[in-house]
N, C-alpha and C positions, 0 to 999 in steps of 0.2 A: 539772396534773400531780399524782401522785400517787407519795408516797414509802414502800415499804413497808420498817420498819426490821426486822432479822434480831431472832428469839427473842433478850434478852438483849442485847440492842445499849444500851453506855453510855450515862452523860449528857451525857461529851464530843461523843460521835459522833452523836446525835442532835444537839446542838448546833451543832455543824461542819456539817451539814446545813442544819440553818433560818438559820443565816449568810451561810451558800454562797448562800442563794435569796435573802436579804432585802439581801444586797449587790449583786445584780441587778434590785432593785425588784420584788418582790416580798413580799406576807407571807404567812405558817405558821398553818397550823391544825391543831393536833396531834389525829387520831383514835383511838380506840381501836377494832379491827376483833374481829368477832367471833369469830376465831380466838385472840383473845389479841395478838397482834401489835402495834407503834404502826405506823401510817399517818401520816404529814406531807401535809396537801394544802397545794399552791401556790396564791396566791390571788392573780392579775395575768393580765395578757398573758401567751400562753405562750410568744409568740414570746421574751421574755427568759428563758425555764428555762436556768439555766448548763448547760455541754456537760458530761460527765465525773460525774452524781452517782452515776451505778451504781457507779463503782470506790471512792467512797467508802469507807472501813471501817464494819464496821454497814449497811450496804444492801443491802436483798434483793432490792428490782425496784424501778425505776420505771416508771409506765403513762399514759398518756391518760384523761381522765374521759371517759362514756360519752356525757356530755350538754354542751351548752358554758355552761350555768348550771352554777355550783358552790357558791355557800353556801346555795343551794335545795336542792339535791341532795340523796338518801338518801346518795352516797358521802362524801360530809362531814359529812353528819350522820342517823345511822338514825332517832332516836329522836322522836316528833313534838314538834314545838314545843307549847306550853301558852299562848297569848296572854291575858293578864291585863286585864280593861280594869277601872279601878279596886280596889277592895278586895276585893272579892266574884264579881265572874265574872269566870271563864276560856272562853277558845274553843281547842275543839282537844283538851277532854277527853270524859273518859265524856258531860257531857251535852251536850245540845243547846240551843243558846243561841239565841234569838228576836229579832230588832231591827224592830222597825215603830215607821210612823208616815208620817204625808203625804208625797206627794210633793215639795212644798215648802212651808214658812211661808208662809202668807197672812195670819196676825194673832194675839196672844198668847191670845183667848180659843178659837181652832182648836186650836195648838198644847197649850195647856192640857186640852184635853177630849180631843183624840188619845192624848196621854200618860197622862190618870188611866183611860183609857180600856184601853191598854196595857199600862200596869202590873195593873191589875186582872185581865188575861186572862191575865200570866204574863210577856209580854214584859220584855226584861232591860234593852235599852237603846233609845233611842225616836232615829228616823230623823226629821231634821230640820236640812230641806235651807235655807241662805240661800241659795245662787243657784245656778239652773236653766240650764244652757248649753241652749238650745232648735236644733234644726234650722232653723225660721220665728224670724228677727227681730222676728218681731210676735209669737211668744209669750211669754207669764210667764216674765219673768226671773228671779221670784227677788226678795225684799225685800232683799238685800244686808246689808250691815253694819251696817244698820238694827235689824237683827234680834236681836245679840247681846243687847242689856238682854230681850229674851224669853225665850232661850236662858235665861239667867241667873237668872228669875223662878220659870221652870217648873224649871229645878233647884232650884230654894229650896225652890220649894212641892209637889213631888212624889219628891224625891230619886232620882228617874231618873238614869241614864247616859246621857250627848249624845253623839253622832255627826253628821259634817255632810260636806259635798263641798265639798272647795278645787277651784279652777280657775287659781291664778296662785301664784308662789311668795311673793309675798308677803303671801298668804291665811291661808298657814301659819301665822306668827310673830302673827298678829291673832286668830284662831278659838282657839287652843291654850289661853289661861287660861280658856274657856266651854265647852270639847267634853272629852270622854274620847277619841273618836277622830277620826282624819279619815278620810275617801274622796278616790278618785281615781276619777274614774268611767271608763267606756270609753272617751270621746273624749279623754282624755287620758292613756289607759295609755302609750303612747308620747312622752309630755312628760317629755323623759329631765330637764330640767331643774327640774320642777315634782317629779319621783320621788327626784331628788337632796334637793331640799328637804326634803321627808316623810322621807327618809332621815337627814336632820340633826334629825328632830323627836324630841321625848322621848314622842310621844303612840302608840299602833298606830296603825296604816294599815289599813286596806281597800282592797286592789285589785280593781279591776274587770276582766276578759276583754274587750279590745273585740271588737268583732262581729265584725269579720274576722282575728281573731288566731289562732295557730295555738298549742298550750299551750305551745312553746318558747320562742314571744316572750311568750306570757304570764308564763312563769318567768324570761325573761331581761327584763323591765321588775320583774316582783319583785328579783331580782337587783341594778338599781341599787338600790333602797331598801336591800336588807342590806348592801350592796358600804360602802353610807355610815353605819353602824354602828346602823342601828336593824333588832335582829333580831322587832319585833312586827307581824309583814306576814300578815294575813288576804285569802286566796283568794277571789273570789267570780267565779261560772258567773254570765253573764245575759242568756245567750242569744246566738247568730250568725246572720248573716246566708245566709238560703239561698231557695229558691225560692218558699219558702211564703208565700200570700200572704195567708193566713186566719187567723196569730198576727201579732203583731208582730214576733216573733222563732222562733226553732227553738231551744228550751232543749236545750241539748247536754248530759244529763245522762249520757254516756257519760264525761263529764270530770270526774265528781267520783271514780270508782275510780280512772282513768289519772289525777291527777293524785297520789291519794294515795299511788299506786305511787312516781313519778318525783319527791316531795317530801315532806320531813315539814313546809312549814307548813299549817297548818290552812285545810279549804275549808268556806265558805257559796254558796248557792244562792241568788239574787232572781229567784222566777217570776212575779214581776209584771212587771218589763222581760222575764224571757225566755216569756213570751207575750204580753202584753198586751190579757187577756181575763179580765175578771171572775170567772167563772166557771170560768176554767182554773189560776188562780190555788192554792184549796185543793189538788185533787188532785196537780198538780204540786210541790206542798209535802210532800204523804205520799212522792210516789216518790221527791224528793230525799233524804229522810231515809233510806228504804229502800235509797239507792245510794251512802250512808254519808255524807252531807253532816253535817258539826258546827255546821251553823249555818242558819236564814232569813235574809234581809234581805225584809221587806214590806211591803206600799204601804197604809196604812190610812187612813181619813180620817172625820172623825166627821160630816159633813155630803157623800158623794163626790160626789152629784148636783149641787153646785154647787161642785168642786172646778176651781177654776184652770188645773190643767195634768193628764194622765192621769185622769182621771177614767174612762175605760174599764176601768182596770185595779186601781181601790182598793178595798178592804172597806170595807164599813162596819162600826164595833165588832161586832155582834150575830155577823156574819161570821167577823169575826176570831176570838172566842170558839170557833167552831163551827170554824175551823181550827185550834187549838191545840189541843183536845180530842182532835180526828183523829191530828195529828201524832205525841202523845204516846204514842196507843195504836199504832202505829209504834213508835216510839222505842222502848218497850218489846217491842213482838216484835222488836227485831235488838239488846235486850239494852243500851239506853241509857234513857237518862232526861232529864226536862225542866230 
């Protein structure tokens, strides 16, 4: 719900308001609308909104949100989010922020050479996965928790920003002193219990789109992570499931303007899971930037021909280079920068 308070409505009487909600369980979030006005949104069940706030003194309407996400929402908040991951980059402003690197760790001197590999091309923070939830039980699982003294080493020795994929909530609390962010990948955008945990984390999130989501469930799994007070939640498209049998996926990049419409947190693009094609990879990098995506997420790997798990769909450096160059000259005609 949404409370629109009258030009000039006291302290009292906005206060008599967010009491009235918050004694129903509920909590306030005061907006500021751009007519000048405050706006009060509810932020619970609606079904508890007390009966009677219209006659309040100082109230000018109350209404319905448009959407059943609400601290995702442009109506609680216009203004876009600005995602901080460490000292130095932001996602979700002027520029466009780059995160590659393997699909997953296979060993300290891969990860090592993906990363000086990365950094060198412009990349901001290096994608590196310890464990691979595979479709086949027989594929690369992923070095597990094995991995952090690597995590650890290549930050030492290349001053990169880590990013990795939890799969279990108690992944969280272990990954969190080694990584800058975490991921939730597609198969478990709907692990409301795994989105909870991310939500109690001090780290940003990257959410993933699963294949078959529709962008409301996409924002209402964003949803639980801000509901649980972590407002650093990164959007990422990567791809859905449709008839085609020639990508791996059908990069829905019609979801990077509609989402930007219907949310101000910040969207990245991974067109290596949304085609899973070599070759389709680049170009699918220029369009998403030109459909206003603030971010890559890419699959790079400094040896791909003997890569572990996707290999269909990694750069090798030389590649990656030659995609970042492209990107940038993008970026610059729609008026951003790398």
């Amino acid at each position: 719900m949404l409370v629109t308070m009258k030009n000039g409505a006291r302290t009292e009487q906005v206060m008599r308001v967010r009491d009235c909600a918050e004694r129903s369980g509920l909590r306030t979030k005061e907006i500021h609308s751009a007519a000048g006005s405050l706006v009060i949104g509810l932020v619970g069940d609606d079904s508890l909104c007390p009966m009677g706030l219209e006659a309040l003194e100082g109230v000018e309407s109350v209404e319905k949100e448009k959407h059943p996400f609400k601290l995702a929402s442009r109506q609680y908040q216009n203004h876009d989010t600005i995602v901080r991951v460490g000292d130095e980059v932001s996602i979700g402003g002027q520029k466009i922020v780059v995160i590659a690197g393997p699909c997953g760790i296979e060993s300290e001197d891969q990860l090592l050479d993906a990363a000086i590999a990365a950094k060198d091309a412009g990349a901001k923070i290096l994608r590196a996965g310890l464990f691979k939830p595979r479709t086949s039980p027989y594929g690369f699982q992923g070095i597990g928790l094995a991995g952090l003294g690597i995590l650890e080493k290549v930050r030492d020795e290349t001053g990169m920003l880590l990013e990795t994929e939890v799969l279990h909530t108690d992944q969280v609390k272990l990954v969190e002193p080694f990584v800058d962010m975490i991921r939730i990948g597609m198969r478990n955008m709907q692990n409301f219990d795994l989105l909870r945990a991310a939500g109690r984390s001090e780290k940003p999130v990257i959410l993933k789109r699963g294949c078959s989501a529709t962008l409301t469930e996409f924002l209402l799994a964003a949803e639980y992570i801000l509901n649980e007070g972590n407002p650093n939640v990164v959007l990422c498209e990567r791809g859905i499931r449709t008839f085609m049998t020639e990508t791996r996926n059908t990069l829905d990049l019609n979801s990077v303007p509609l989402l930007k419409s219907m949310t101000h947190l910040p969207v990245i693009v991974d067109p290596s899971h949304g085609t899973g094609v070599y070759s389709l990879v680049t170009p699918m990098s220029r369009a998403a930037i030109a459909a206003g995506a603030d971010g890559l997420l890419v699959e790079m790997h400094p040896h791909s021909e003997t890569a572990l798990s996707d290999k269909a769909q990694q750069l090798t450096p030389a590649d990656f280079r030659t995609l970042m160059a492209q990107v940038s000259a993008v970026a610059g005609a729609v008026g951003r920068s790398m």
